[in-house]
Structures are given as structure tokens and as C-alpha cells.
Residue frames as a rotation matrix with the C-alpha (Angstrom) as fourth column:
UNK 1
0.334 -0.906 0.262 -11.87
-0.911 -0.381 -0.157 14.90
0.242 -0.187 -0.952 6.15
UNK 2
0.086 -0.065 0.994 -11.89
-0.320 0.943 0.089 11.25
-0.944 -0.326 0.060 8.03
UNK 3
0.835 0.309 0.455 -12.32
0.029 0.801 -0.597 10.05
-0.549 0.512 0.661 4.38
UNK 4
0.702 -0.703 0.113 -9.21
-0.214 -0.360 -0.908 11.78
0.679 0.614 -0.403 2.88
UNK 5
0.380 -0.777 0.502 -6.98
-0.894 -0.168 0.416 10.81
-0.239 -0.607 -0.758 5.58
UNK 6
0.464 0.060 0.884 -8.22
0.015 0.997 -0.075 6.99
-0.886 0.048 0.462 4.75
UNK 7
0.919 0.045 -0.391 -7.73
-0.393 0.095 -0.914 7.89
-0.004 0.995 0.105 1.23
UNK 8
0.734 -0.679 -0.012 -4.31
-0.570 -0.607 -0.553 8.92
0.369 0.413 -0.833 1.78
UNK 9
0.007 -0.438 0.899 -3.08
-0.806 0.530 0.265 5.81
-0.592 -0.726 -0.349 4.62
UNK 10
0.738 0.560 0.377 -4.59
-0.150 0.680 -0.717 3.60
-0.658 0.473 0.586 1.41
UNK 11
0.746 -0.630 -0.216 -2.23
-0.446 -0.233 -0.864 5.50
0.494 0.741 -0.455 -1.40
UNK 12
0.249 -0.920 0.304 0.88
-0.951 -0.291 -0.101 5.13
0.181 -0.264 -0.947 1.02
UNK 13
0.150 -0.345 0.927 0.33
-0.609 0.706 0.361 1.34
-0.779 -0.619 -0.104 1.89
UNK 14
0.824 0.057 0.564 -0.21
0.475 0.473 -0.742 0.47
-0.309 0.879 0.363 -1.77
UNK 15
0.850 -0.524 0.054 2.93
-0.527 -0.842 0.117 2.72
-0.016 -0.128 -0.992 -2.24
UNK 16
0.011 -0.590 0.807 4.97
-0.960 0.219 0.173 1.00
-0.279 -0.777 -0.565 0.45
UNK 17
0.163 -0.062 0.985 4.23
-0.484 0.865 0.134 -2.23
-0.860 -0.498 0.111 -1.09
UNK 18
0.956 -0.234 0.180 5.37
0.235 0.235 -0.943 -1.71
0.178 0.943 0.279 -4.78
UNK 19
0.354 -0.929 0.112 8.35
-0.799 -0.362 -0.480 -0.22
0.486 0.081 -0.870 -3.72
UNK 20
-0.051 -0.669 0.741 9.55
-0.382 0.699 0.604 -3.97
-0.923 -0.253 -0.292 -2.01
UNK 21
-0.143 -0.196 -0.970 10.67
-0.952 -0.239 0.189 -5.49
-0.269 0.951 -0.153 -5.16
UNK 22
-0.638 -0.195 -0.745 11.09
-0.168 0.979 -0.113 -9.19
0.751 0.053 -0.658 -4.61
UNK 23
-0.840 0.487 0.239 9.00
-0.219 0.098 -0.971 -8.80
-0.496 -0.868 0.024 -1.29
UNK 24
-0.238 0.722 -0.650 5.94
-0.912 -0.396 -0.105 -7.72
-0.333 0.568 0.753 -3.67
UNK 25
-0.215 0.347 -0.913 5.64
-0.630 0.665 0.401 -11.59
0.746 0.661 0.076 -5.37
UNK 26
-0.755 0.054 -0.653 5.62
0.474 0.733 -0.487 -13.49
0.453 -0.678 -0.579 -2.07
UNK 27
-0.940 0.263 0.217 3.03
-0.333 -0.567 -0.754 -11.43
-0.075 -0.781 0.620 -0.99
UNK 28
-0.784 0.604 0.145 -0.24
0.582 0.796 -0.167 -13.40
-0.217 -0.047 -0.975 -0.41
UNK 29
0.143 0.911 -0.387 -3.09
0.649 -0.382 -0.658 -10.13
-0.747 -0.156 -0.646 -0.18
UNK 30
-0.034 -0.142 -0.989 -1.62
-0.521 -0.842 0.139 -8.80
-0.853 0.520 -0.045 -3.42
């Protein structure tokens, strides 16, 4: 269960961080 929560906190931050458009290229850990 502990792993599927991680799974899911993973999906949403990788989500959350295609959905900045212009934000997305200035990011450095992507």
C-alpha cells in the first residue's frame, strides 16, 4: 500500500510539472 501511495505522489509531481509550460525548460532536475 506504502508503495502505491509513492507511486501515485510520483505520477502527480511528474504531472504537475508538464503542465507548467514555459516553467518546464528552466527547470534544472528535468
Amino acid at each position: 500500500m506504502q508503495s502505491k501511495l509513492r507511486f501515485l505522489f510520483f505520477y502527480y509531481f511528474l504531472i504537475k510539472t508538464e503542465r507548467l509550460p514555459t516553467d518546464s525548460r528552466h527547470t534544472p532536475f528535468l
